[in-house]
N, C-alpha and C positions, 0 to 999 in steps of 0.2 A: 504494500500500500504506500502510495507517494506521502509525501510531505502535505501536499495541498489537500487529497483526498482525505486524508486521518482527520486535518485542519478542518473541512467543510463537517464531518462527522462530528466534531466537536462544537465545530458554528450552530447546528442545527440540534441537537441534545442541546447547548447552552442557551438556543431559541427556546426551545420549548420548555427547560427549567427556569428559564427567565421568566417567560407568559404565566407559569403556573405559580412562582413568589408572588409576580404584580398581581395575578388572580386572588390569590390568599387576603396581600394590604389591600386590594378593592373590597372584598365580603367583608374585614375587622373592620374598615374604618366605616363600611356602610350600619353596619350594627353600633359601632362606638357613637353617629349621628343619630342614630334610631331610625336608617330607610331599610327598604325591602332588600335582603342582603344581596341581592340578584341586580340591584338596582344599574348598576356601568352595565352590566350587558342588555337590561331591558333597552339602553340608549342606543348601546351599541348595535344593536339588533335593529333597533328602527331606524339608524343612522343606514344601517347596509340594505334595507327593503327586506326585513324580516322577522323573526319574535326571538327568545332569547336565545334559543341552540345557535342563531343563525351571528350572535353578537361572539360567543362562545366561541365558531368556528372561525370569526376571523379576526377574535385578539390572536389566537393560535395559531392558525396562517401566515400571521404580519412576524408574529414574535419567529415561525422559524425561516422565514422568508431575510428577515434582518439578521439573524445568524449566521446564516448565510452567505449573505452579501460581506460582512465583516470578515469572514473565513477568509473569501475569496480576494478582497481588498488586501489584506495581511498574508496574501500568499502570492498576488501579483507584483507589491508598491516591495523590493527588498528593503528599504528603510522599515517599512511597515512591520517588519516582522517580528513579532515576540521573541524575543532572544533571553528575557528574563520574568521573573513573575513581575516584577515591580513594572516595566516594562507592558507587559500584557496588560495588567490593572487600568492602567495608567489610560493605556491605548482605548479600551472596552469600555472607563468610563465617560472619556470621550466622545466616543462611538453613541453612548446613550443619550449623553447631552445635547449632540447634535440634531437626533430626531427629536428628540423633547421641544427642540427650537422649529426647526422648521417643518415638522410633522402633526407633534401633538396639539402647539399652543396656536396654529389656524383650524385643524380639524375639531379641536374645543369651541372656539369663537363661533366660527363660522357652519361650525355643524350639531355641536352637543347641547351648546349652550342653548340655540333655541329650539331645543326636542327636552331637552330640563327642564326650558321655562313653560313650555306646553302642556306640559307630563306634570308640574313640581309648584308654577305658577312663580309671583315673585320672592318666595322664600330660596329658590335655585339660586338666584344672584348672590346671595348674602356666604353662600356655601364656593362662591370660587375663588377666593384666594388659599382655601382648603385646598381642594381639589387638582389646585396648581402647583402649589406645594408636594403633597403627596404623588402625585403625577412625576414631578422631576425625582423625588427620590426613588420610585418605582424604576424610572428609567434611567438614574442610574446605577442601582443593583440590577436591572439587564444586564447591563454594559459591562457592569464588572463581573457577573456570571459570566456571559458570552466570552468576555476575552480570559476568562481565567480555564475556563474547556477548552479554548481554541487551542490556549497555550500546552495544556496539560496532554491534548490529542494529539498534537501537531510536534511536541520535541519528542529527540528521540527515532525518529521517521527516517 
């Protein structure tokens, strides 16, 4: 097995035990505000044109779709390349932050937010600097799961 191949195997196990942590701090913190624990994927769901399995299936899709991608980035760019844990971490939480920016905080604005305020009415507003918050730390223990598999798959190769 290649270097890259091990690496994508690791990108995508790190997707999917990323998606499953953020899954975890989405139900605790929806129960810590006192909403329906299901409540990010009922949005999610109606965000994609579907009910909750269908929000389900594409936190899961995106999360190993982005592991992925990150594999393959840190197996093309040789700077890129994990060469130490410190290194990997470093790289992965990056990696999260970046969609946090240019992923999550327009598909929130411009998509979540008004399916919350519809669903939630104007009590939703008062809940998104929470949601913001926890949003970037979700994405970035992705990043540093993802790049801590990539790394741990991929040396050794």
């Amino acid at each position: 097995m290649t270097l890259s191949s091990r690496g994508i195997i690791g990108g995508a196990l790190g997707g999917l035990v990323g998606a499953t942590i953020m899954t975890a701090i989405l139900i605790a913190s929806k129960a810590a505000m006192g909403l329906p624990l299901l409540a990010d994927f009922m949005v999610m769901g109606t965000f994609v044109g579907g009910a909750v399995a269908a929000g389900f299936a594409a936190h899961y899709i995106v999360g190993l779709v982005d592991g992925i991608i990150f594999a393959t980035i840190v197996a093309v760019v040789k700077a890129l390349r994990p060469t130490s844990t410190g290194k990997a971490l470093a790289l992965g939480a990056l990696y999260g932050v970046i969609p946090f920016i240019l992923v999550f905080i327009p598909v929130l604005m411009l998509g979540f937010a008004p399916i919350m305020m519809a669903l939630m009415g104007a009590g939703a507003a008062a809940m998104l600097p929470t949601v913001i918050a926890l949003g970037f730390v979700e994405h970035l223990l992705f990043g540093l799961i993802v790049g801590a598999l990539v790394y741990l798959f991929s040396r050794g190769a």
